[in-house]
N, C-alpha and C positions, 0 to 999 in steps of 0.2 A: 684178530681185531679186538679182542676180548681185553689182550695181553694189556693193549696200547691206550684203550679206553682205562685199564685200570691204572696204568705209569702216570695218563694225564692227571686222572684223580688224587694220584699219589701226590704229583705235581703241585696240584690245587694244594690238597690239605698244607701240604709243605709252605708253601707262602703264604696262607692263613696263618700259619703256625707262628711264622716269624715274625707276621705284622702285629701278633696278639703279643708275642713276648715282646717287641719293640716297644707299644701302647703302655705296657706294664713297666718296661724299664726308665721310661720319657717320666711315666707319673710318679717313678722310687728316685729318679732326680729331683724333679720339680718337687715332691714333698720334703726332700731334704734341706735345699735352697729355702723354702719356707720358713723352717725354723733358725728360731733365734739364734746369732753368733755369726763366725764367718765363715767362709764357704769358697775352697778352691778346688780344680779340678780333679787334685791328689788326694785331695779328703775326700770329695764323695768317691771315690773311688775304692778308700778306706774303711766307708763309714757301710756302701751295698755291696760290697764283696765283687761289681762288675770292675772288666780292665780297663788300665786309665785311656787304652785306645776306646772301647765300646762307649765313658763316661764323656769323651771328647766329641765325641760322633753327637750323642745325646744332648749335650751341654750345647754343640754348631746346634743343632736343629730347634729347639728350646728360644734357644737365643734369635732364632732365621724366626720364630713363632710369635716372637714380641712379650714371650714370659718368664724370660731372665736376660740378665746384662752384665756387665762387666763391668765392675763399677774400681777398681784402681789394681795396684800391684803390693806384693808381698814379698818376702826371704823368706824360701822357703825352708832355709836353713842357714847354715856357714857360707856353704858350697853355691854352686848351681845359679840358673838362672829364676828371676822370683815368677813365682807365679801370682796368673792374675785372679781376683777375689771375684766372685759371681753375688747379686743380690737379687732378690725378687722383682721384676718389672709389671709385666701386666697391665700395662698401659694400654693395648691393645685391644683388650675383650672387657665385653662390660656383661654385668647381672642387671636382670631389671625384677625388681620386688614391686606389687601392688599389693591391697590391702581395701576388700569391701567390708564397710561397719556399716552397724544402723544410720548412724549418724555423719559420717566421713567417710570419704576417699583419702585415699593415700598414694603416692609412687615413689621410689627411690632408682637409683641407680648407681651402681660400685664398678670399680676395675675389680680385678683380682689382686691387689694389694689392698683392697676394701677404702681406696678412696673417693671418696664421694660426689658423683659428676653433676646427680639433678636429686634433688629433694623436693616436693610437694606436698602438700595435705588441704583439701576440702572441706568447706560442712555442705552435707549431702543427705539429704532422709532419701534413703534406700528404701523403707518401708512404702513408706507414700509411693515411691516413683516405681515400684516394681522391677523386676528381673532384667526384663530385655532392658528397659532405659536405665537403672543403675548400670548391668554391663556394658551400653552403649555410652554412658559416660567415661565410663571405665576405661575403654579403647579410646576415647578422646583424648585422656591423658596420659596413655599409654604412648598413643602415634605421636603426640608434644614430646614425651622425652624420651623417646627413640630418635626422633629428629634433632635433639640437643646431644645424644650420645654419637649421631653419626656428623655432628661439626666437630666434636670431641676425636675425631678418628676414631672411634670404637669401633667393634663389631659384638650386635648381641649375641651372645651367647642364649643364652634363655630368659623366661620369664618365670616367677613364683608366685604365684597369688595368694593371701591367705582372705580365709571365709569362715565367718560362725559355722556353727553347727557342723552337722555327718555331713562328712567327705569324702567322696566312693575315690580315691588318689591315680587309680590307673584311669581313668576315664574321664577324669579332669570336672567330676559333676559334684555338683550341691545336693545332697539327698533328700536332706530335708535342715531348713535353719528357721526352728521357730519364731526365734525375734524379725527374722526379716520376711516371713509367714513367704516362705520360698519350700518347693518341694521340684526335684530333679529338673535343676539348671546346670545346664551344660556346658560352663565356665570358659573350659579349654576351647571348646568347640569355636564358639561366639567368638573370639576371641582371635582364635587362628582364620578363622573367614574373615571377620573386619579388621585385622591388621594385615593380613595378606602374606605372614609369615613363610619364610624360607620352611622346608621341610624339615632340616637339620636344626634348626630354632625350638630348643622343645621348652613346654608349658606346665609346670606343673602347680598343681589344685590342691590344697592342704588344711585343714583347719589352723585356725588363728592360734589357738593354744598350743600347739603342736609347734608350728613354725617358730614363733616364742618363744618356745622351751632350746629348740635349738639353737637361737640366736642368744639366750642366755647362759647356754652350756658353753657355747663356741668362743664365748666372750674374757672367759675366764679360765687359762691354761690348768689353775688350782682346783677347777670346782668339783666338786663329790662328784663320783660315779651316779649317784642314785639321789633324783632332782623333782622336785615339783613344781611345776611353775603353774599359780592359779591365774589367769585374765580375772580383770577388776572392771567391766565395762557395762552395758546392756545385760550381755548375757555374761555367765560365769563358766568356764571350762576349766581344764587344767591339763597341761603337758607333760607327759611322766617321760622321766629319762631312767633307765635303769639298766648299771652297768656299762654307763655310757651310749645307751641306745635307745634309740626313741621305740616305747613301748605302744604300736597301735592296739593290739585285741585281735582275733582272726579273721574280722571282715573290717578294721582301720576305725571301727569307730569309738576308740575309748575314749578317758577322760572328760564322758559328761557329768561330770561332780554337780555343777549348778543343779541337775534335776533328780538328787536324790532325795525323795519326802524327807521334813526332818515337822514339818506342823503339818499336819492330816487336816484340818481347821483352820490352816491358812489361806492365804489369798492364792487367786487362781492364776495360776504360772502361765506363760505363751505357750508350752507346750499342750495346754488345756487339764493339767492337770492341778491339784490342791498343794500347796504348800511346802515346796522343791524350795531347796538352798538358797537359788537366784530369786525369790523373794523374799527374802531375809537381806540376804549382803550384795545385790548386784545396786549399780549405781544407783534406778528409780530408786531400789528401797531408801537409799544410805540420803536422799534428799529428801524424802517422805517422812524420815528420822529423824536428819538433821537440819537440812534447811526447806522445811515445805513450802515455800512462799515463791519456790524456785521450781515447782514441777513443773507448771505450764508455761514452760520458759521452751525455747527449742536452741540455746546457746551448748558450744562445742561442751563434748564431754572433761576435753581437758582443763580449760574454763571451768566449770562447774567444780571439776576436782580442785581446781586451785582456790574457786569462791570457799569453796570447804572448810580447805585449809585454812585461809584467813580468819573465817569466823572463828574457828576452832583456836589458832594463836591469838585471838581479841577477847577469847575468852568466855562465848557468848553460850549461856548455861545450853540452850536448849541444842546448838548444834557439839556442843563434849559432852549430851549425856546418847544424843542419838549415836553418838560415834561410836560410844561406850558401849550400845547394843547392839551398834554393827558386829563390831570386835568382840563381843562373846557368841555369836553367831560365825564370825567367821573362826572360831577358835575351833564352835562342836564341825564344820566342814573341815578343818584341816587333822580332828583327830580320825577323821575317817579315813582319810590321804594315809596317816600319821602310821595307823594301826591296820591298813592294808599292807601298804609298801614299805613300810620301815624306812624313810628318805633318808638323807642329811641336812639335806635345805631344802625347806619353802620358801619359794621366792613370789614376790606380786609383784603383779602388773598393775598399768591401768590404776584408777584412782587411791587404790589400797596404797600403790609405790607414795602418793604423793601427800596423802592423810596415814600412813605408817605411824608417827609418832603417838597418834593419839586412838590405834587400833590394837595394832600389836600387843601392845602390852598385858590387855584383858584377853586376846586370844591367847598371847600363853599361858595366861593361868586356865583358863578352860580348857586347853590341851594338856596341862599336867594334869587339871582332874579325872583328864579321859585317855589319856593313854593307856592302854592295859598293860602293856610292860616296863610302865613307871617310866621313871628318870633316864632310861637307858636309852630309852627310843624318843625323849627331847630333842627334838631336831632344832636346828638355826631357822628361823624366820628372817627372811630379808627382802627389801625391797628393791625392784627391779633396776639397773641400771640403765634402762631405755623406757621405762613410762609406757607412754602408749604407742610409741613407736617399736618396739620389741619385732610386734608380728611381721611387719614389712621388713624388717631387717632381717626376719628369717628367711622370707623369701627371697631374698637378693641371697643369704646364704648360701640356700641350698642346689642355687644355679653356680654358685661358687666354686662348691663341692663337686658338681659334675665336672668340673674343668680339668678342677687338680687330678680326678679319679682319671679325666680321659683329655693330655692335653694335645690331641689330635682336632679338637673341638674349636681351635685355635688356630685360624687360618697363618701359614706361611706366607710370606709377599710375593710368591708368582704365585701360590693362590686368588689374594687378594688383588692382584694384576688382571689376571682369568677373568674375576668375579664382575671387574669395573669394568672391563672389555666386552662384557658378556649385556653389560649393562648399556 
């Protein structure tokens, strides 16, 4: 009896084994297909070392998947019959990125060819409205464009959310986010109750600078290994890439730069404490600076960065000299970045992207006064190519990424026959 129990086992692990190296080979396709150029089934076959029979099996099921297609024919030589060219499809599965701010909501939605099905954005005082009803908002336009992705034929894949502040990531909670004076909200949780989410629909909870940093990384095949991206909003964070990989800390909570003292004698930060970064260069400062006549204003944070900017191209003394002290404040923040991590590029977000010209400049000379290994470690300062939309857009990333990593995630059509039958 012993024997037979252990053959079954044997049994088990055996087709375990196969469905894990199938999983792996589906996704060393699909990552192929992805990249740039063209793509037949002799090449990938040439390019993973698998046989053109196992990359034909993969490429049929891929294809039965709705994440690649066959988009015309070739010569594949003198000789022979041409073969046909595979491109990326992904019309099928959709990412859904949200994004809670102080001040706005946000939702996006991508295929996995990263085209864009629903786009939204809010103004929303989170603060005022508290946890449960900013989340409860949140799910309203969640379930809106989940329902524009399923007239879209999609199927969601996941959800990304990002959020200020500590983000415990496996448990999908808010730890603590002082601007939105939140401590352990249960993101995911809230989230999968009021949307009623399939079990396989996973959710994942990430701070804003974080998700940003990879939405900036991902964006650009060329960019350095070793990245900062600072948020320019309410609060200030920053998302370290190093090496190409997103740098958490041993319990995920790095890159709180905003709250490192730099005036002992400054004004009292949300986190309750004196004189942290994010009062110096986080947006209230940079309008208390530059345009005060605008603080008790409650107009969208990207508005404001653009009123900024205006004043600033009209020339108006008092908003280029506040700018000018934003920018040597954000210069002494990014030599701390600077002369920790040795980056390549600082890049900004959020209002810095959009007042850049008239910031930067005085931040780098305050970062060559302060780098301690001089000129060598002058990193690029750049402004972000997505503004204030970065974070959502990392969120729709990083459900992106689960796909390509696992595209079993990716219903076949007598799945999706099952599902609607089921329904």
């Amino acid at each position: 009896m012993r024997d037979d129990d252990a053959s079954t086992r044997d049994i088990g692990r055996g087709l375990v084994d196969q469905a894990a190296v199938r999983r792996v080979n589906l996704a060393r396709v699909l990552g192929e297909v992805r990249l740039p150029g063209t793509h037949s089934r002799a090449g990938l076959a040439t390019r993973t070392g698998l046989t053109k029979a196992t990359v034909s099996s993969l490429v049929t099921e891929l294809i039965e998947r709705g994440l690649i297609r066959e988009s015309g024919r070739r010569q594949a030589g003198n000789v022979g019959r041409p073969g046909r060219l595979l491109e990326l499809d992904g019309g099928s599965v959709a990412a859904l990125g949200l994004e809670i701010n102080a001040n706005y909501l946000a939702v996006r939605g991508v295929d996995l060819a990263e085209r864009v099905l629903v786009d939204h954005r809010i103004g929303f005082d989170a603060i005022r409205a508290g946890a449960s009803s900013a989340v409860a908002e949140l799910t309203r336009l969640a379930r809106e464009a989940i329902a524009e992705l399923e007239r879209s034929n999609t199927r969601l894949a996941g959800i990304g959310v990002a959020a200020p502040g500590l983000v415990d990531v496996p448990s999908g909670t808010v730890r603590y986010a002082p601007n939105l004076l939140w401590q352990d909200v249960p993101i995911a949780e809230w989230l999968r109750e009021r949307l009623d989410l399939p079990a396989d629909t996973t959710i994942t909870v990430d701070n804003e600078a974080n998700l940003a940093a990879l939405a900036e990384f991902g964006s650009d095949p060329d960019a350095t290994p070793n990245l900062v991206y600072l948020t320019g909003e309410t609060g200030i964070g920053a998302g370290l890439i190093t090496d190409r990989r997103l740098l958490r800390g041993s319990d995920g909570f790095s890159g709180e730069i905003g709250h490192i003292p730099v005036d002992p004698c400054g004004r009292t930060c949300g986190c309750g404490r004196a004189g942290c970064l994010e009062t110096k260069i986080g947006l209230a400062a940079a309008i208390r600076a530059a345009a005060p006549d605008l603080a008790e204003t409650s107009r969208d944070p990207e508005e404001q960065a653009q009123e900024l900017l205006r004043r600033a191209e009209d020339g108006q003394p008092r908003t280029l000299t506040g700018l000018d002290e934003i920018g040597r404040w954000l210069g002494i923040g990014i030599s701390v970045a600077v002369n920790m991590l040795n980056p390549g590029t600082v890049v900004l977000g959020g209002y810095f992207a959009t007042v850049g010209p008239y910031v930067v400049p005085t931040a780098m000379r305050e970062l060559r006064s302060r780098a301690i290994a001089g000129e060598a470690a002058i990193c690029r300062i750049t402004a972000s190519a997505f503004g204030f939309t970065a974070a959502v857009r990392g969120g729709t990333s990083v459900i992106v990424e689960e796909v390509f990593q696992d595209p079993l995630r990716a219903p076949s059509s007598t799945e999706k026959a099952e599902s609607e039958d089921t329904a």
